[in-house]
Backbone as CSV, one residue per row, in Angstrom:
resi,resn,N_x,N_y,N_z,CA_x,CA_y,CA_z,C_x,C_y,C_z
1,UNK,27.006,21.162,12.712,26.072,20.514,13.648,25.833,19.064,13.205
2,UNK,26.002,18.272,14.486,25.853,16.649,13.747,24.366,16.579,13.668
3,UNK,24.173,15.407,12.570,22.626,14.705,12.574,21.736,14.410,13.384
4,UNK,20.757,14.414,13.706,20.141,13.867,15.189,20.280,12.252,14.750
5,UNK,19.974,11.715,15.787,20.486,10.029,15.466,18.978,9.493,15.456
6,UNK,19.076,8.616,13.847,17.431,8.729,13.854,16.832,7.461,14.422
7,UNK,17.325,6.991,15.455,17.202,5.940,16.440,16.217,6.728,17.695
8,UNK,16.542,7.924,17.419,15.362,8.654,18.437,14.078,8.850,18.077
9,UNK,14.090,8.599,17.471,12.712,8.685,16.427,11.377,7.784,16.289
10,UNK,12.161,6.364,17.150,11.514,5.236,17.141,10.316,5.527,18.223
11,UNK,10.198,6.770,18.836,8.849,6.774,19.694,8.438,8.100,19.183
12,UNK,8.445,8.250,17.960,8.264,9.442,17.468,6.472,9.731,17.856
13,UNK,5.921,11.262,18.403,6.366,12.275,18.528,7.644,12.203,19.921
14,UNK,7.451,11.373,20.539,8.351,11.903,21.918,9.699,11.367,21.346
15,UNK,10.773,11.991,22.266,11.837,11.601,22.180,12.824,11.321,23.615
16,UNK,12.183,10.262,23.723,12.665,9.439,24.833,13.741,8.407,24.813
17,UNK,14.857,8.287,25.254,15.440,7.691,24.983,15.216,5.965,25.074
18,UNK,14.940,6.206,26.862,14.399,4.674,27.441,13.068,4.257,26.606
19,UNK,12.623,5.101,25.544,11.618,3.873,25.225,12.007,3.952,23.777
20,UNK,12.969,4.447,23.071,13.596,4.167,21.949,14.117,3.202,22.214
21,UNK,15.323,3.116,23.147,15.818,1.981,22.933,15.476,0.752,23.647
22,UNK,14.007,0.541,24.576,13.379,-0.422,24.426,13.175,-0.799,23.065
23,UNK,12.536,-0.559,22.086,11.895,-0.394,21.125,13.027,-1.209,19.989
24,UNK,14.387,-0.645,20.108,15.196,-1.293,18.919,15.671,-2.272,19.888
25,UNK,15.310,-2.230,21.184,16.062,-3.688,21.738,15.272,-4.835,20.954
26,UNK,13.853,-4.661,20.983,12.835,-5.360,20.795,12.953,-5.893,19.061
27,UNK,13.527,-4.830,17.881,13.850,-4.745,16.971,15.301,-5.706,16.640
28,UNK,16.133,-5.554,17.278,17.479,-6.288,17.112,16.937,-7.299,17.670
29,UNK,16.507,-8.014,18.323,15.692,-9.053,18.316,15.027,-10.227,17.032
30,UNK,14.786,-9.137,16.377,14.421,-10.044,14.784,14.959,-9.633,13.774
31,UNK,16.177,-9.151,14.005,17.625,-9.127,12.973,17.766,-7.358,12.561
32,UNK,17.442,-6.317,12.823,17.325,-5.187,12.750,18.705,-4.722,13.227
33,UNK,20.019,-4.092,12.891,21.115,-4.122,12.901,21.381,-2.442,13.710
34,UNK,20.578,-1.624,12.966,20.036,-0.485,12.612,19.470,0.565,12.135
35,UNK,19.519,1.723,12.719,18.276,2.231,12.174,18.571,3.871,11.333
36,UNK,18.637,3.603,10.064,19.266,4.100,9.231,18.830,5.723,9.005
37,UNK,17.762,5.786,8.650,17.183,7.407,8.299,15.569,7.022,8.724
38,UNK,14.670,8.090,8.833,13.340,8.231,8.917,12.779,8.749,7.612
39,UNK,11.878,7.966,7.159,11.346,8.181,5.910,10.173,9.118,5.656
40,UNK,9.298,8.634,7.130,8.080,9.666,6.887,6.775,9.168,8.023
41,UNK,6.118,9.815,8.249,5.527,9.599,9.262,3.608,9.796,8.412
42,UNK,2.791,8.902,9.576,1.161,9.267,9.482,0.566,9.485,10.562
43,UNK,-0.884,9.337,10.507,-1.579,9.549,11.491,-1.128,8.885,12.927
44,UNK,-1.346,7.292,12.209,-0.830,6.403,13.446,0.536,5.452,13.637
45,UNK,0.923,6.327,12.650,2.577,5.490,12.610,3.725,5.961,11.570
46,UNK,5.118,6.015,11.730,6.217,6.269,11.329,7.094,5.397,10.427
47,UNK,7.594,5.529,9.545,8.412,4.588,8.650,9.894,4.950,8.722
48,UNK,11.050,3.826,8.810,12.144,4.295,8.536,12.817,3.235,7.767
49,UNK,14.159,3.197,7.389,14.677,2.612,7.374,15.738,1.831,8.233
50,UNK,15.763,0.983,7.995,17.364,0.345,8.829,17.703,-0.846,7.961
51,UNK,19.057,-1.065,8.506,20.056,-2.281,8.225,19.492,-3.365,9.229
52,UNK,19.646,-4.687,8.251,19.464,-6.069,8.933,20.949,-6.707,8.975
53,UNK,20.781,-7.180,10.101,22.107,-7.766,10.347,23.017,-8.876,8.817
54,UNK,21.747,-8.647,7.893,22.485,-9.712,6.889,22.730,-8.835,6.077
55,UNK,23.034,-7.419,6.335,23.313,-6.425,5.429,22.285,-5.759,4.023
56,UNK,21.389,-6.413,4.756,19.975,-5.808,3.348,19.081,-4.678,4.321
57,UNK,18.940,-4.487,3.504,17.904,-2.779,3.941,16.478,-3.091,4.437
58,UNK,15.873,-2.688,5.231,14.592,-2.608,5.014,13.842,-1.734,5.407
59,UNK,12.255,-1.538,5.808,11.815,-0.457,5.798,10.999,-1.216,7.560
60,UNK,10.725,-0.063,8.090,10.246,-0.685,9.784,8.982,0.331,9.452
61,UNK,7.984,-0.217,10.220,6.757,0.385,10.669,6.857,0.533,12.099
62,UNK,6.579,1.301,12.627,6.663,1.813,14.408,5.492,2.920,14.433
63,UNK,4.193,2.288,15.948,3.627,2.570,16.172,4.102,4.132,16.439
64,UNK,3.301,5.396,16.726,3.738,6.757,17.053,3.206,6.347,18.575
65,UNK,4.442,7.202,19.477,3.673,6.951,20.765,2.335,7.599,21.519
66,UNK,1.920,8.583,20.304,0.304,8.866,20.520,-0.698,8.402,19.937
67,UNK,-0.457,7.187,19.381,-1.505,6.286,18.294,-2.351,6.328,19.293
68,UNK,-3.811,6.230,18.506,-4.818,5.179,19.033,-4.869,3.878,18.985
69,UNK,-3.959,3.519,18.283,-4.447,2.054,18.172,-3.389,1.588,18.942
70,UNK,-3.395,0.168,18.972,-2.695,-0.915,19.864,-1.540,-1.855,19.631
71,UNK,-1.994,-2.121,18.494,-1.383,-3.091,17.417,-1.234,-2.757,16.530
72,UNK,-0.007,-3.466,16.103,0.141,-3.306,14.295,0.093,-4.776,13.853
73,UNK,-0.585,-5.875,14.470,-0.523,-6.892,14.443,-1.916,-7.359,13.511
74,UNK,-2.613,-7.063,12.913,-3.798,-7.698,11.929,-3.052,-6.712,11.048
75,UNK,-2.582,-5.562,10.953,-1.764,-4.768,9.851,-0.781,-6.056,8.908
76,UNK,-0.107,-6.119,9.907,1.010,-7.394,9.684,0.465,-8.814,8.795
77,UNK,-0.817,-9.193,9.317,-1.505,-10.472,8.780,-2.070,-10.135,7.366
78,UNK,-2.968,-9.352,7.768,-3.387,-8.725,5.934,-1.950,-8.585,4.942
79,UNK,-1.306,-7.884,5.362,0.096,-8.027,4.724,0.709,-9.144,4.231
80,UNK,0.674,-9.851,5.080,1.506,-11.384,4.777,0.016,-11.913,3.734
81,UNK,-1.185,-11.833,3.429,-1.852,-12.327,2.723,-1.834,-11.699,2.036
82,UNK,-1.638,-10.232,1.469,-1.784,-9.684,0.438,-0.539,-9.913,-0.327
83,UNK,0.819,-10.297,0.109,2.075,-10.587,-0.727,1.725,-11.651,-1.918
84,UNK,2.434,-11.108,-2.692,2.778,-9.988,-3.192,2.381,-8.613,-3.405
85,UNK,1.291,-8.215,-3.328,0.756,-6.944,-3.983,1.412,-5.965,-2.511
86,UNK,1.201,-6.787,-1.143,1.746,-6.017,-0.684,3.274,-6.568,-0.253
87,UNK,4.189,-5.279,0.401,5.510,-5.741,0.520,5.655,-7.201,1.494
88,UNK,6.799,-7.239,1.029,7.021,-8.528,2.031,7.153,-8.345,3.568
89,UNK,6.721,-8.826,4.678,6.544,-9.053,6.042,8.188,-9.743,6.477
90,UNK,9.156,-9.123,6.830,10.128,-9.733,7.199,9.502,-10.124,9.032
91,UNK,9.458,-9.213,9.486,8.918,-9.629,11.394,8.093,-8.939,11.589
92,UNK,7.291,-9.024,12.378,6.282,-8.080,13.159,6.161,-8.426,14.452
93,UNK,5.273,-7.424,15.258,5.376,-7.612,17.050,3.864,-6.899,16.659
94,UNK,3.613,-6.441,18.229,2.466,-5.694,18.769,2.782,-4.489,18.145
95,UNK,4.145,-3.755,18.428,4.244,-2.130,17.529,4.821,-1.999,16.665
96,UNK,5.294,-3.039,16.074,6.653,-2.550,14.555,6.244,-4.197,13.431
97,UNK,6.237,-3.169,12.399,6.327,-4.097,11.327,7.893,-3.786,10.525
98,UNK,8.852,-5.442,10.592,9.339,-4.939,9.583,9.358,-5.653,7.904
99,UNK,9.838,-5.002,6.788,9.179,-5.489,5.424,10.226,-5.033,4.443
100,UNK,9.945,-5.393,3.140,11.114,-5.378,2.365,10.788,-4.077,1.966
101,UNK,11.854,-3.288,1.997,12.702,-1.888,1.464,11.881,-2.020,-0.086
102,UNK,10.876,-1.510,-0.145,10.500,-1.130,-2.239,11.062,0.352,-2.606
103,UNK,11.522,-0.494,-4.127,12.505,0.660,-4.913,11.139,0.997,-5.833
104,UNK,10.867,2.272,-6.148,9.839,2.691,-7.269,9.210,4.221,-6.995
105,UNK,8.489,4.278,-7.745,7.996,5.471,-7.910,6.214,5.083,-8.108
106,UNK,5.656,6.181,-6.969,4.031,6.263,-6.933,3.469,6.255,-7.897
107,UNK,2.547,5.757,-8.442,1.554,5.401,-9.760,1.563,6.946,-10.673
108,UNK,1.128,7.508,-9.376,0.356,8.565,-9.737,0.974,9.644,-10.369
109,UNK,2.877,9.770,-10.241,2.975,10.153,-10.834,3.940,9.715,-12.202
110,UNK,3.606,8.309,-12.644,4.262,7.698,-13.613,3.180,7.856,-14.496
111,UNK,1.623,7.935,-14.259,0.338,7.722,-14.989,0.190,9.475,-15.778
112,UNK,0.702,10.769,-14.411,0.521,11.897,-15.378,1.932,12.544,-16.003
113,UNK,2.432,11.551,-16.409,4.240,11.918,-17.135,3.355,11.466,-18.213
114,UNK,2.219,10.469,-18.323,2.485,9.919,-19.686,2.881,8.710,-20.461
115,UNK,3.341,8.032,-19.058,4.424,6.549,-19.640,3.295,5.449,-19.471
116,UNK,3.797,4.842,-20.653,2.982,3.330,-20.575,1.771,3.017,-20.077
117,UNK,0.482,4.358,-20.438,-0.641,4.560,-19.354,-1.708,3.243,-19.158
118,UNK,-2.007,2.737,-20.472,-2.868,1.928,-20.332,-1.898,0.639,-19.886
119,UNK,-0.448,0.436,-20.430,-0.098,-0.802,-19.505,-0.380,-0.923,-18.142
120,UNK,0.123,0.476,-17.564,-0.228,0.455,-16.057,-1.265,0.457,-15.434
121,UNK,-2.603,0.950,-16.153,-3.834,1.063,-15.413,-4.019,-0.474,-15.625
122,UNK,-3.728,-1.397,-16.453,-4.422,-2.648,-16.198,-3.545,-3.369,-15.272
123,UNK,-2.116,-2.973,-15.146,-1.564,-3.702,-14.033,-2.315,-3.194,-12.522
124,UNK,-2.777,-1.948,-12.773,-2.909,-1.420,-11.388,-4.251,-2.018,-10.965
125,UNK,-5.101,-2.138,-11.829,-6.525,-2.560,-11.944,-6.663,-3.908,-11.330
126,UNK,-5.685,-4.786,-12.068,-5.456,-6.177,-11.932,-5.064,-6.368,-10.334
127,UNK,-4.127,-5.712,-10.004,-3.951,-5.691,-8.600,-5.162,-5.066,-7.624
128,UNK,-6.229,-4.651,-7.993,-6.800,-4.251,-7.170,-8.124,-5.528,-7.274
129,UNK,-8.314,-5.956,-8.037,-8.610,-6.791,-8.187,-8.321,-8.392,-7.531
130,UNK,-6.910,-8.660,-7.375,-6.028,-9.216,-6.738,-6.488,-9.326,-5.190
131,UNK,-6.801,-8.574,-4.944,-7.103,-8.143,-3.416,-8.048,-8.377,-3.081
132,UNK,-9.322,-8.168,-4.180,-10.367,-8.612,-4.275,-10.161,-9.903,-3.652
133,UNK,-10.051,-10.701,-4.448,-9.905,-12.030,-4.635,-9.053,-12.759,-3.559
134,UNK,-8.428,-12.165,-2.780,-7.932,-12.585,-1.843,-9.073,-12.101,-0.307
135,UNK,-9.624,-11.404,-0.422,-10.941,-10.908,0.583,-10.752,-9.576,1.363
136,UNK,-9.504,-9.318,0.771,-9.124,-8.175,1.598,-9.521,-6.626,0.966
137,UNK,-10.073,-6.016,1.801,-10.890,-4.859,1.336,-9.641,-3.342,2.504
138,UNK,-9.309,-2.827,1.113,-8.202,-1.748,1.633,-8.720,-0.572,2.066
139,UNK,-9.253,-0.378,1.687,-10.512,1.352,1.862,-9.875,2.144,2.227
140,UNK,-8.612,2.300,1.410,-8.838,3.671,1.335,-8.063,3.667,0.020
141,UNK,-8.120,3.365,-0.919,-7.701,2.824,-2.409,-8.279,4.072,-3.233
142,UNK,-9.836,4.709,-2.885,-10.716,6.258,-3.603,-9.376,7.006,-3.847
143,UNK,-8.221,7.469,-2.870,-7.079,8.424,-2.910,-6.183,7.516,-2.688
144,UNK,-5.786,6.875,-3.912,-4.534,5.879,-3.543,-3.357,6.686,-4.511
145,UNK,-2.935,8.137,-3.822,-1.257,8.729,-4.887,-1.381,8.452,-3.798
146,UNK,-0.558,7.405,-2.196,0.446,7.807,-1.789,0.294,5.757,-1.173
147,UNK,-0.127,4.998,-2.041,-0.707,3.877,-1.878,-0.336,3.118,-2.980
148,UNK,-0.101,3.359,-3.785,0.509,2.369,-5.259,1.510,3.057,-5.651
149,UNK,2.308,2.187,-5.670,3.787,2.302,-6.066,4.213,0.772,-7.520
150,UNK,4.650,1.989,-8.419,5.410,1.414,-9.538,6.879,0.480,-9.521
151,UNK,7.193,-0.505,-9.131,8.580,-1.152,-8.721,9.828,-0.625,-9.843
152,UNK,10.667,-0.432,-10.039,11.684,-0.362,-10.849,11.906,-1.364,-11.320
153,UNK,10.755,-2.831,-11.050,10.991,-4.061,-12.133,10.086,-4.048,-13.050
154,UNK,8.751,-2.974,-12.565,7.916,-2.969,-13.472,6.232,-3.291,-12.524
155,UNK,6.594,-3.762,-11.446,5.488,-4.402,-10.639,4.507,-3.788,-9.765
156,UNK,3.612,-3.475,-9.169,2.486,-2.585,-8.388,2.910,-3.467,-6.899
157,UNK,3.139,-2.280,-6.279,2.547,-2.667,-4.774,2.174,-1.961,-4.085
158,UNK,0.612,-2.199,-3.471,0.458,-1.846,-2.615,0.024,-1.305,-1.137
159,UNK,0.481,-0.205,-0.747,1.100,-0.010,0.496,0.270,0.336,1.460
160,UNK,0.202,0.660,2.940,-0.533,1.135,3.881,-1.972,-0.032,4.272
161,UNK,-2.010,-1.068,4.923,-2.846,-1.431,5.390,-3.499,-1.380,6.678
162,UNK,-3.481,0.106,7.540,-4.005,0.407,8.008,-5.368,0.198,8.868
163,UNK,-5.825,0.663,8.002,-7.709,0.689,7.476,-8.322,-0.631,7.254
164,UNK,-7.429,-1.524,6.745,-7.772,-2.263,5.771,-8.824,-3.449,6.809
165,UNK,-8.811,-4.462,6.386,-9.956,-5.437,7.047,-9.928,-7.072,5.858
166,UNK,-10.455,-7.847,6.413,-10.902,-8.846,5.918,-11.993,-8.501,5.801
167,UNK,-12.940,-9.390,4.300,-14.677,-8.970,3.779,-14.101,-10.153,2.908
168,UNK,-15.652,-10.320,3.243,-16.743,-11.252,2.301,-16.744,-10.518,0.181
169,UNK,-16.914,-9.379,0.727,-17.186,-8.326,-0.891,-16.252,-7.387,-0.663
170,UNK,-14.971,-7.684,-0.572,-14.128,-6.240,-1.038,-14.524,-5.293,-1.830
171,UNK,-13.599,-3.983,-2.305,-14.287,-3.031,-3.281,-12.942,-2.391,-4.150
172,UNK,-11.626,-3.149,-3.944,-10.425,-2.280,-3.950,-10.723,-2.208,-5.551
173,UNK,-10.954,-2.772,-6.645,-10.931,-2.667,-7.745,-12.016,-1.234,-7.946
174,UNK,-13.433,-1.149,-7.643,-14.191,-0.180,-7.426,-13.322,1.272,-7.514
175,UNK,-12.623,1.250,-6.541,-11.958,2.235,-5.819,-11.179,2.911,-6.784
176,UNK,-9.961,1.378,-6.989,-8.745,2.275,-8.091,-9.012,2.444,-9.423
177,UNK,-10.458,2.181,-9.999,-10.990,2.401,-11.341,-11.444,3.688,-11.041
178,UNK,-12.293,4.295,-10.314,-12.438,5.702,-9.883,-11.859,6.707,-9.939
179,UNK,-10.341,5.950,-8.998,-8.917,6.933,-8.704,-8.488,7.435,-9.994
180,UNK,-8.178,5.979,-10.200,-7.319,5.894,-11.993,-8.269,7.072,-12.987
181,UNK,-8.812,6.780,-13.361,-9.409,7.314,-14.305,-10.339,8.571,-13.843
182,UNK,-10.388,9.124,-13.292,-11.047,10.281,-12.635,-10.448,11.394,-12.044
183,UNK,-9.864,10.921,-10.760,-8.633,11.662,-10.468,-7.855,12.108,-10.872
184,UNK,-7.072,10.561,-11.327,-5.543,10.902,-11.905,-5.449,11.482,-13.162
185,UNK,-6.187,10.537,-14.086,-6.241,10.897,-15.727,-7.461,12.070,-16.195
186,UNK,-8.478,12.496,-15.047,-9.096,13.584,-15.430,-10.460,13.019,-16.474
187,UNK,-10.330,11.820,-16.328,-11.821,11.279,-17.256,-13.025,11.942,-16.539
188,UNK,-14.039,11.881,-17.381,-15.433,11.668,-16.652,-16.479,10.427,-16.872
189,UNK,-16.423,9.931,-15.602,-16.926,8.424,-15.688,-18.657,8.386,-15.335
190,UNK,-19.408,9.721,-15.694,-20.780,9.752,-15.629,-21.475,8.981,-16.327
191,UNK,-22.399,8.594,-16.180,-23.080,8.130,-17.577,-22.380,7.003,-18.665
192,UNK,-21.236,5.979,-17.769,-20.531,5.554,-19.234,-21.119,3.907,-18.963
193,UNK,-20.368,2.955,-19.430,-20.762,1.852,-19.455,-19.371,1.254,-18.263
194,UNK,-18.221,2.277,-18.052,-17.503,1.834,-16.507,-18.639,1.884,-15.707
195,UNK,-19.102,3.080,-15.359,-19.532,3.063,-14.383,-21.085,2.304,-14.143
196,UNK,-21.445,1.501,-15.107,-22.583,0.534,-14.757,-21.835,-0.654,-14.449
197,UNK,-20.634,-1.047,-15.248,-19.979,-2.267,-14.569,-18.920,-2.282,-13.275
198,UNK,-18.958,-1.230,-12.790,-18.889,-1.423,-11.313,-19.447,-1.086,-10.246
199,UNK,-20.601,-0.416,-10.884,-22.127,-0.943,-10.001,-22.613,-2.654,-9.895
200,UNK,-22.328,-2.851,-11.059,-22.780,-4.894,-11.201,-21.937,-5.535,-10.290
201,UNK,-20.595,-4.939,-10.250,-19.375,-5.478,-10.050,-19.117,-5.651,-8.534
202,UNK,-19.479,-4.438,-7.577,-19.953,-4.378,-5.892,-21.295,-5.139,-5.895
203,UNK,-22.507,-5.144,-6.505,-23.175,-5.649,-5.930,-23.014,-7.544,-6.486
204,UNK,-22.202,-7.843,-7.412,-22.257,-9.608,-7.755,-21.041,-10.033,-6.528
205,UNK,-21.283,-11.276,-6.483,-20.098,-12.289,-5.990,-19.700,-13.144,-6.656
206,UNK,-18.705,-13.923,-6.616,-17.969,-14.439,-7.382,-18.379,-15.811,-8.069
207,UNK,-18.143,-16.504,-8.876,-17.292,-16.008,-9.963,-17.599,-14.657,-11.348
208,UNK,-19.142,-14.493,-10.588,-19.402,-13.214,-12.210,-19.015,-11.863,-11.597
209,UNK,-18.168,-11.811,-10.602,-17.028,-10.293,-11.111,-16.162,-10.742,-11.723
210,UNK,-15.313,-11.934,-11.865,-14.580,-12.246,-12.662,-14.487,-12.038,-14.162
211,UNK,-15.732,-12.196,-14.829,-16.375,-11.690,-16.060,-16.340,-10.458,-16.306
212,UNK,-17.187,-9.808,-15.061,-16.870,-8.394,-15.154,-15.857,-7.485,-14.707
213,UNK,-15.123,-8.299,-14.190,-13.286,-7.424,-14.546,-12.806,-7.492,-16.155
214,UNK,-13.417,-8.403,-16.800,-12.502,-8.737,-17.691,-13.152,-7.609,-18.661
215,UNK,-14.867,-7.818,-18.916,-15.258,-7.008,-19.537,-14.915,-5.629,-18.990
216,UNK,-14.630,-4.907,-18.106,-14.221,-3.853,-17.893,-12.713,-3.164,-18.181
217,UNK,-11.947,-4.224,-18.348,-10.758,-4.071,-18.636,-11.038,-3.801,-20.530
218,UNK,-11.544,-4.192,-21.170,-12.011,-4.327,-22.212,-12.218,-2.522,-22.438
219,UNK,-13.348,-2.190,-21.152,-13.655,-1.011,-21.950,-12.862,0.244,-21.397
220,UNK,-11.796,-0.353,-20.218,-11.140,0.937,-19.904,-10.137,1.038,-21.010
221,UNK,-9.775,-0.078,-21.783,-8.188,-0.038,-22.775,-9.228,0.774,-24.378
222,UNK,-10.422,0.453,-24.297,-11.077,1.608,-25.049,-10.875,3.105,-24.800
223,UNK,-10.849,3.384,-23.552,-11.069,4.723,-23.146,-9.999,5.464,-23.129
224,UNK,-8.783,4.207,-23.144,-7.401,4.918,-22.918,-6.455,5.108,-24.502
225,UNK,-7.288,4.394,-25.496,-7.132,4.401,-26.677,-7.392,5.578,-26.785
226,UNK,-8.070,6.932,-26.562,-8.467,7.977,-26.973,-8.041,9.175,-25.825
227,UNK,-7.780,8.621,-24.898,-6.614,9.625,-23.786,-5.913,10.257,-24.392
């Protein structure tokens, strides 16, 4: 039995042809060659891969044709401001983002193998932080295993801006100090001196979170000294 051709996919749940291949008409349009495999799907949208006509890979975002939403177009903008942390923005429209193909493996499970833990929680930290500082508030960072990804160069990105928004007081650092160390690594952050400095840390503005990233970084590479 042959493959289904995953060009049908592009109006995923339906499988319509005439509005698939509206859809990659609209796509070959900003260099999209084809459309290689389907990677995985969410609430309000589908990921695949395809070929660019310059022979590099990348990864497409395509609205599902039962989204609620409208756009993937402020998705797209937060994106292009969060680069690096987030992937690169090759094109975007009203329903498809496309972006650079990332090689790596999810945080979450490079952090419970064991490898390089405290290097990575401060890279991961730092990047959430990053975001901070750029104004962009991700929310939904509390459950980020399917949201940070480890690069095979060594680098954090990340993924899904959805949800996300422009703010005055982001919280993404808040968030992945929680994740990190609670979730993933199984700490308990009751009662410690983390969790008073990122109480200080949501309610100050800048420049004294800056201080208090640093001092916090201070006392998570304490905590991970004894992990």
């Amino acid at each position: 039995m042959s493959k289904p051709d995953p060009t049908s996919t592009l109006c995923y749940p339906l499988y319509d042809r005439d509005c698939a291949e509206e859809r990659l008409s609209k796509l070959r349009g900003v260099g999209v060659l084809r459309i290689v495999r389907f990677l995985g799907k969410g609430h309000s949208s589908i990921v695949l891969e395809a070929e660019l006509a310059t022979g590099v890979h990348a990864a497409v975002k395509v609205l599902r044709a039962d989204s609620k939403r409208d756009s993937l177009l402020l998705e797209c903008l937060l994106m292009k401001h969060a680069y690096p942390l987030a992937p690169e923005v090759i094109a975007c429209g009203d329903d498809y983002i496309v972006m650079e193909l990332v090689s790596g493996i999810p945080a979450v499970n490079i952090l419970r193998q064991g490898e390089n833990v405290a290097t990575n929680v401060i890279k991961i930290l730092s990047s959430g932080r990053g975001l901070d500082i750029l104004g962009i508030d991700h929310k939904e960072l509390s459950r980020a295993d399917k949201h940070v990804v480890i690069t095979h160069k060594g680098t954090v990105k990340i993924f899904d801006y959805e949800s996300a928004n422009f703010s005055d007081r982001p919280h993404n650092l808040s968030r992945l100090t929680s994740w990190l160390l609670h979730r993933v690594l199984g700490l308990d952050l009751r009662s410690t001196e983390i969790t008073n400095l990122l109480k200080k840390y949501k309610e100050a503005g800048e420049p004294a979170r800056r201080e208090i990233f640093y001092e916090l970084v201070t006392h998570v590479i304490e905590i991970l000294r004894e992990y």
